[in-house]
C-alpha positions as CSV (number, residue, x, y, z in Angstrom):
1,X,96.1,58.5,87.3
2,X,98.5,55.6,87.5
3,X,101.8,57.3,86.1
4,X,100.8,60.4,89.1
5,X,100.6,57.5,91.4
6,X,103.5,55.9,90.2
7,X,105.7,58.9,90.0
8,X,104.9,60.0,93.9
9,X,105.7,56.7,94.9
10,X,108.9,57.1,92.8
11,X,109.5,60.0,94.9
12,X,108.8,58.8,98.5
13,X,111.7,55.8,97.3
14,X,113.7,58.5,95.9
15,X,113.3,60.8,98.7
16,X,114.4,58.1,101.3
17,X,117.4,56.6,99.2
18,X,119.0,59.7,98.3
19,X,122.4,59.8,99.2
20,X,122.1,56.6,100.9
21,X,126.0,55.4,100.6
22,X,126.6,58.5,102.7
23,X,128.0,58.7,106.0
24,X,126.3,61.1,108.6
25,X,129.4,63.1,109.1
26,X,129.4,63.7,105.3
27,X,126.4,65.7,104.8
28,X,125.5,68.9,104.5
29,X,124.8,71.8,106.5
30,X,122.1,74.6,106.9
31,X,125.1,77.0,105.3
32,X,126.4,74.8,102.6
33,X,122.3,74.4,101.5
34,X,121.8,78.5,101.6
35,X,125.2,78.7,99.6
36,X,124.0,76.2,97.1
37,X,120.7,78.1,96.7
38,X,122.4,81.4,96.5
39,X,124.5,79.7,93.5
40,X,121.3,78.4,91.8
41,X,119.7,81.7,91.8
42,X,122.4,83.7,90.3
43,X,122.2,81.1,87.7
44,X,118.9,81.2,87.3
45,X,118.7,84.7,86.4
46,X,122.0,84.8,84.3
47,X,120.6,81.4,81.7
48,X,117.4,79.5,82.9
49,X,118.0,76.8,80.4
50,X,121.9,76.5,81.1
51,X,121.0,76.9,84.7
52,X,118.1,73.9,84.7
53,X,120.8,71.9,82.6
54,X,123.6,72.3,85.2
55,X,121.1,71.7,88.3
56,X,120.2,68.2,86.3
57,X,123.7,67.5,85.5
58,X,124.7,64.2,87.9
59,X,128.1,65.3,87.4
60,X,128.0,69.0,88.6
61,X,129.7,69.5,91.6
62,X,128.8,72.7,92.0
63,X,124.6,71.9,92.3
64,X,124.9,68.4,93.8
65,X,127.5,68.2,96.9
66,X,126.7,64.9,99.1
67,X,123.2,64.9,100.2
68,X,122.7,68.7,98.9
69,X,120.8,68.8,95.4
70,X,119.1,71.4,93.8
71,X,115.4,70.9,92.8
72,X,113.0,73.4,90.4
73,X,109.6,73.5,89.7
74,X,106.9,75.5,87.5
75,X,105.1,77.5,90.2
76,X,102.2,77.5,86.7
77,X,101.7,73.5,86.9
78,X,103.8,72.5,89.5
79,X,106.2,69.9,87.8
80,X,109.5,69.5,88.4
81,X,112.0,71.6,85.9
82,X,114.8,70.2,88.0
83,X,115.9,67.4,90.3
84,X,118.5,64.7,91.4
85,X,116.6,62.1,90.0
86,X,115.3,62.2,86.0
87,X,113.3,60.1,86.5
88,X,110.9,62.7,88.2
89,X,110.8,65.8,85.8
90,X,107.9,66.7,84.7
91,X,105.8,64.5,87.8
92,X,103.7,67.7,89.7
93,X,105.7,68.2,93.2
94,X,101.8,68.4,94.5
95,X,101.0,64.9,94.7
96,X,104.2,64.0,96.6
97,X,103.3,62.7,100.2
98,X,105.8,61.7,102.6
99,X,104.7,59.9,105.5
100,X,101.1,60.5,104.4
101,X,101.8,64.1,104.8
102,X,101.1,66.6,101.6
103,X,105.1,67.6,101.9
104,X,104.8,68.2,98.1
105,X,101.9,70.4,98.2
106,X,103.7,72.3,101.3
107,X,106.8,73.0,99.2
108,X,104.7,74.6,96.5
109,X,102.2,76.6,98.8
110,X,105.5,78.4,100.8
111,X,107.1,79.5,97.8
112,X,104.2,80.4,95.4
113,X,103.3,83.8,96.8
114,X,106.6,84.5,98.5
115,X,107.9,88.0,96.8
116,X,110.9,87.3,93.9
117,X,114.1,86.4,95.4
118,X,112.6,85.9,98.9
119,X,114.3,82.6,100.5
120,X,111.3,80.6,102.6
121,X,111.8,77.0,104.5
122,X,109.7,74.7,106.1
123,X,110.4,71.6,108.0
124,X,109.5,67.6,107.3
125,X,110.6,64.6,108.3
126,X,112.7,61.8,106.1
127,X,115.4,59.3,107.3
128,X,119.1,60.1,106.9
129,X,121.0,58.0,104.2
130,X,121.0,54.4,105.7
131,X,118.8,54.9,108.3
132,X,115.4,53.4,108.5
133,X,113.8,56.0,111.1
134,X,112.8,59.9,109.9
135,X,115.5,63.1,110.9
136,X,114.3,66.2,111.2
137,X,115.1,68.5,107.4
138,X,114.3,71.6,106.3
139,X,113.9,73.0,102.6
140,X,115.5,76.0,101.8
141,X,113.1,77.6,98.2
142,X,113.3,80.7,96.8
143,X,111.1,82.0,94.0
144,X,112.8,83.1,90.5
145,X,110.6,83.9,87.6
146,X,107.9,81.4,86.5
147,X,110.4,78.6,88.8
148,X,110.8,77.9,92.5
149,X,114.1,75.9,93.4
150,X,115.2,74.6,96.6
151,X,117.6,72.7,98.8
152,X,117.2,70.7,101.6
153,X,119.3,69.8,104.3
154,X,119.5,67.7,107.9
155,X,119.1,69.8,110.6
């Protein structure tokens, strides 16, 4: 109970910090998020694990472009396969709350019984990098086997 508690308030921090040395005019738009899903995908289906190592890879420019990161998760159990900070695979994307909103629990449910290959989005609020008041975002997810991967972006 402690370590669930611990890792969704891991994730609210992380959340809210990511990317926060970056300048609004630096990050990403709603193209440059589809794009980066559309990559993720096609790797997906060409080598899960080469494609899960690749999304986790700090370095990979390719998965991880200024405030754009992929993220994957078990649509079985829920728990992060794949995201910008290690620190949170394996912690279930269901207990993440954001604003005291279930925005973890809405990620899974929109993706879960969306048909293979199917992109789906929702909206939520967090702050842009260096900013202390929430922006509106929206998640790009798409469903890929046994996994559901997304990226989000500032609309």
């Amino acid at each position: 109970m402690i370590r669930k508690r611990s890792a969704a308030a891991l994730a609210a921090a992380a959340l809210s910090w990511s990317g926060a040395a970056l300048g609004e005019a630096q990050l990403g738009s709603a193209t440059d998020a589809r794009a980066m899903l559309d990559r993720a995908v096609a790797a997906l289906k060409s080598d899960r694990a080469a494609a899960l190592n690749a999304f986790n890879d700090e370095k990979s420019k390719q998965f991880r472009d200024r405030d754009l990161y992929v993220y994957c998760f078990s649509l079985a159990d829920g728990k992060f396969t794949a995201y910008e900070f290690s620190a949170l695979i394996g912690a279930d994307i269901r207990q993440f709350r954001l604003y005291d909103k279930p925005m973890g629990q809405r990620a899974f449910d929109v993706v879960h019984d969306a048909p293979e290959g199917a992109v789906v989005d929702f909206d939520y609020e967090m702050p842009k990098p260096g900013a202390k008041t929430p922006s509106p975002k929206e998640a790009l997810e798409a469903r890929v086997g046994d996994q559901a991967c997304g990226v989000s972006y500032y609309k």
